[in-house]
C-alpha positions in Angstrom: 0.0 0.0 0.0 1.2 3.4 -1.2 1.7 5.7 1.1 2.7 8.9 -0.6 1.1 10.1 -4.2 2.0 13.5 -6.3 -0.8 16.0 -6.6 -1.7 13.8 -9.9 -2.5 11.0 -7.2 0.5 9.1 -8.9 2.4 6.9 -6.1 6.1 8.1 -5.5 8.5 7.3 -2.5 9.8 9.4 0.5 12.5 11.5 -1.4 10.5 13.0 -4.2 7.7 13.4 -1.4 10.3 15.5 0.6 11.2 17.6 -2.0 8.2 18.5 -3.4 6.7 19.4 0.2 9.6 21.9 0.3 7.9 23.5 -2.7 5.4 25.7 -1.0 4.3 26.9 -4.3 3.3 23.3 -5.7 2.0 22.6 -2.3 -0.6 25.3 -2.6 -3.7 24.9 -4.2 -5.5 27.7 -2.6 -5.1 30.9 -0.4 -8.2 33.3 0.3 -8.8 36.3 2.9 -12.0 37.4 3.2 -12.2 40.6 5.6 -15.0 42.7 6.5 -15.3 46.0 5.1 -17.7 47.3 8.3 -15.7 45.0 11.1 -11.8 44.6 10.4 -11.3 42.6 13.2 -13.3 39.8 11.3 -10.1 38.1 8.9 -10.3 34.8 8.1 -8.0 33.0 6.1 -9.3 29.9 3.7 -6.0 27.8 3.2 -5.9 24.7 0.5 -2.8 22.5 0.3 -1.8 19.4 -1.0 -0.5 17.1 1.9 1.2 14.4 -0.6 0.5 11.5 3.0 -2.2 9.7 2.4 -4.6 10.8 5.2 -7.2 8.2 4.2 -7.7 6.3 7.5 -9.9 3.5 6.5 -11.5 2.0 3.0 -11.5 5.0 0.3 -9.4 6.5 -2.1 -6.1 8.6 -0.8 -7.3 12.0 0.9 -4.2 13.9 -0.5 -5.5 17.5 0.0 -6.8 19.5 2.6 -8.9 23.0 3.1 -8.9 24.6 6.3 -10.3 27.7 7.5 -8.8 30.0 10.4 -9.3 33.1 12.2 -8.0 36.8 13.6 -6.6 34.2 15.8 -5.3 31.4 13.1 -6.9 28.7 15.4 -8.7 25.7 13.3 -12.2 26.4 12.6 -12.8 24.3 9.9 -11.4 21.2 7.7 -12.1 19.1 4.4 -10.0 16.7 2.4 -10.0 15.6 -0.9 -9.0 13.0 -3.1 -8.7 15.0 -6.0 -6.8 18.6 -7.4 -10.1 19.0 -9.1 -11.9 18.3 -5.8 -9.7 20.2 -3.6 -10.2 23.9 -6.4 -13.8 23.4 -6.0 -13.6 22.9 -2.2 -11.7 25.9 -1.5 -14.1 27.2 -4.0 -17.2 26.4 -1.9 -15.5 27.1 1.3 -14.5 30.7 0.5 -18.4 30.6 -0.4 -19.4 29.8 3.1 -16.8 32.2 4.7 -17.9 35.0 2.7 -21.5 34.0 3.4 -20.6 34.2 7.6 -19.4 37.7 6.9 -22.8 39.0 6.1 -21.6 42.0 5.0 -19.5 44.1 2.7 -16.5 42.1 2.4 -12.9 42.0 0.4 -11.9 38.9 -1.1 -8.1 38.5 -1.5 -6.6 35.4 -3.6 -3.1 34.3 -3.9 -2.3 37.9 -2.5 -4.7 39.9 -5.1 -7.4 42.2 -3.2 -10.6 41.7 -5.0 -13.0 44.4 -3.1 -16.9 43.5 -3.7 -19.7 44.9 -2.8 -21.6 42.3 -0.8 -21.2 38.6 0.2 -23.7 38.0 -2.1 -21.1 38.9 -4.8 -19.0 37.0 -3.8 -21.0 33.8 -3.6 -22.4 34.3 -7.2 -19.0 34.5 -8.4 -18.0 31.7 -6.8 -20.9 29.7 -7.7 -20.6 29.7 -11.5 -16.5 28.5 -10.9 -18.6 25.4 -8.8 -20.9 25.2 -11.6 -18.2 24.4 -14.5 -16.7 21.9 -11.9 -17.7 18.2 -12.0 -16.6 16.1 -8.3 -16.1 12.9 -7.9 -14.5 10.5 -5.5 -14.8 10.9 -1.3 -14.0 14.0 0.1 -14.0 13.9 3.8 -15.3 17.0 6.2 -14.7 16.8 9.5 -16.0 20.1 11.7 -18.8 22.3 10.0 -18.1 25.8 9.7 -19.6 28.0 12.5 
């Protein structure tokens, strides 16, 4: 039984699993603030990575990626994992939608480091919606707290 698998899900061994976990920039999937415009205490970061271990921890395919949300604080608020690239876009997809939708407010989006100011949540979740919308999931994604 494999153990370790490329963000393909292709099998590889320890060293070319340690090296490519040094590569923060093929570990990444996905990195999202969403602040409030009216409360700028309220940050919260939505953080996608590939994890290259298989955290699969019973019959399934490989969970090989994983979102997680934090907050002002950086303390774990939420996680899902995926088996998937394609799973993992459109679950940091969704789970900035959900974020955004917490905020209830005027909010700023920022991905990979680009501001994108909207005008409402709302915004955001149609936006985000129609990236869902050209996705097709498959496979076991796992989600273990709900977001609050």
């Amino acid at each position: 039984m494999h153990i370790w698998f490329d963000k393909e899900g292709r099998a590889i061994d320890a060293d070319t699993a340690s090296r490519l976990l040094g590569d923060f920039e093929y570990k990444r999937v996905g990195r999202t603030h969403v602040t409030s415009l009216s409360d700028p205490a309220v940050d919260l970061l939505v953080s996608t990575v590939w994890l290259g271990l298989n955290h699969q921890f019973g019959d399934g395919p490989p969970l090989l990626f994983e979102t997680m949300v934090f907050g002002s604080e950086r303390t774990e608020q939420y996680t899902d994992r995926y088996s998937t690239l394609a799973e993992a876009e459109a679950g940091h997809a969704e789970t900035v939608t959900l974020v955004a939708a917490t905020v209830r407010d005027d909010v700023i989006a920022e991905v990979d480091g680009d501001p994108q100011p909207v005008e409402a949540a709302g915004d955001v979740v149609e936006r985000i919606d129609e990236i869902l919308n050209d996705r097709t999931v498959s496979g076991d994604a796992m989600r273990s707290r709900p977001l609050r």
